[in-house]
N, C-alpha and C positions, 0 to 999 in steps of 0.2 A: 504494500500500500504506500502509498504516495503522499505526502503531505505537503501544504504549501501555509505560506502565515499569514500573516496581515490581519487586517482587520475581519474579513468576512470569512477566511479561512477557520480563523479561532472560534468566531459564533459559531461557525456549522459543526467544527468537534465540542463547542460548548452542548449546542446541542443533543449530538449525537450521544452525549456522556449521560444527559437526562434521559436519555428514550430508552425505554424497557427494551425495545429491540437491541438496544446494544450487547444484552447477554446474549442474543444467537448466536454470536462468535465470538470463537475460543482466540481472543488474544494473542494470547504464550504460541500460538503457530505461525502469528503473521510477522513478516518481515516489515517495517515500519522504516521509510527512505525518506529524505525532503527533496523536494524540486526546485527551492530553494531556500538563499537563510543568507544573516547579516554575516559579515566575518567581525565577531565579537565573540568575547569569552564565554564559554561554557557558563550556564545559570543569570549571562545580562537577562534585563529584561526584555529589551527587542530581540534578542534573538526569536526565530519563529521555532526552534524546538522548546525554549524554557513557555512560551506561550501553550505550542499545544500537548507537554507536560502539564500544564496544571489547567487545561481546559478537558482534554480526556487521560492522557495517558496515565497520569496518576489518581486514574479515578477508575482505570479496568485493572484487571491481573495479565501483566505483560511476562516477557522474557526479555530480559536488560541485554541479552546475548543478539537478539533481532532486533533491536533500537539502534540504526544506524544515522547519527546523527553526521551531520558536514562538520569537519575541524574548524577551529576555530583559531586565534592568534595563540591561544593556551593550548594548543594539539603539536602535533609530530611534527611538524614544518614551520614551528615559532611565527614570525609576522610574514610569513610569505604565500597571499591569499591564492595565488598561481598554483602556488606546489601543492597549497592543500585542497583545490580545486580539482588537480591532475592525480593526485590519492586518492578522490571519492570518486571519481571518473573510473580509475582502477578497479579501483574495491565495487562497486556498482559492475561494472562488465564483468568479473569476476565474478558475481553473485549471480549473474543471468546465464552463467553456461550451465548446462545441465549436468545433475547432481551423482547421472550416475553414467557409466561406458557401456551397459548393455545393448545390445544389437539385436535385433530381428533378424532373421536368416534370409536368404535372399533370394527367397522363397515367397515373401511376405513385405507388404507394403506398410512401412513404419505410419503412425500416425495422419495418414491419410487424411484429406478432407471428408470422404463417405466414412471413414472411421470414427472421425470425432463427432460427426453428424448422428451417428446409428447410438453410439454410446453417452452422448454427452448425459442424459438423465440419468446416467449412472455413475459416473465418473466425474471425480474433481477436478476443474478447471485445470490445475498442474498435473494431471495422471493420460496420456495418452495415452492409448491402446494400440497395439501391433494388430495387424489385422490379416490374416490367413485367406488365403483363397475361398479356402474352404469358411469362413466365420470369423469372426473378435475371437483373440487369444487375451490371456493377462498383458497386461501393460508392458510394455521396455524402455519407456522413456521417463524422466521425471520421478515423480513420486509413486511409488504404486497403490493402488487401490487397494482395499480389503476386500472389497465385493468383484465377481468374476463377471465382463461386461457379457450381454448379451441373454 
């Protein structure tokens, strides 16, 4: 998930923190990124992560492990807003390659368009299904499912 700040940013996780629907989802799984943020020290007040910490994030049960906030002049790159631009640039591409090396046999048409299509009501948006000639197989790519598609 994607967070951005300002002003209307903050109201809608203000929001979000009061709506009962916030418990449908389990926090502690999601990966929490900004789109963007001040280069100010960690806990300023402008900064848009200290904002939306205390507009939802300190108000659900997260995983401090998936809270990938932008460095700041207090980060690994001390005052140089370039490098710690080019660190979250890294660390972001590096977060988006997939989590594991399994393969489909080549036999089988990995994560297909008709494949994502047939299983999507079963399968989690990051769980794509290898798909057999013959049918949906368990997943190879991503996360896997608990449930067998099809």
């Amino acid at each position: 998930m994607v967070l951005t700040g300002g002003g209307i940013g903050t109201k809608v996780l203000t929001e979000l923190a009061a709506a009962p629907a916030r418990d449908a989802v389990d926090w502690r799984h999601l990966d929490i990124w900004w789109g963007d943020e001040r280069f100010l020290p960690a806990g300023d007040p402008e900064r848009n992560e200290t904002g939306a910490r205390s507009a939802l994030l300190d108000h659900v049960e997260t995983s401090e492990d998936r809270i990938h906030p932008m460095p700041g002049p207090d980060g690994p790159d001390g005052d140089d807003p370039e490098a710690a631009a080019d660190r979250y640039a890294r660390t972001l591409r590096a977060a988006a390659q997939p989590r594991t090396t399994a393969r489909c046999r080549p036999s089988t048409s990995c994560c297909s368009a008709s494949a994502r299509r047939a299983t999507s009501r079963r399968c989690s948006p990051v769980s794509l299904p290898c798909m057999r000639r013959s049918g949906p197989s368990w997943p190879c790519t991503g996360r896997l499912s608990r449930r067998r598609p099809g």
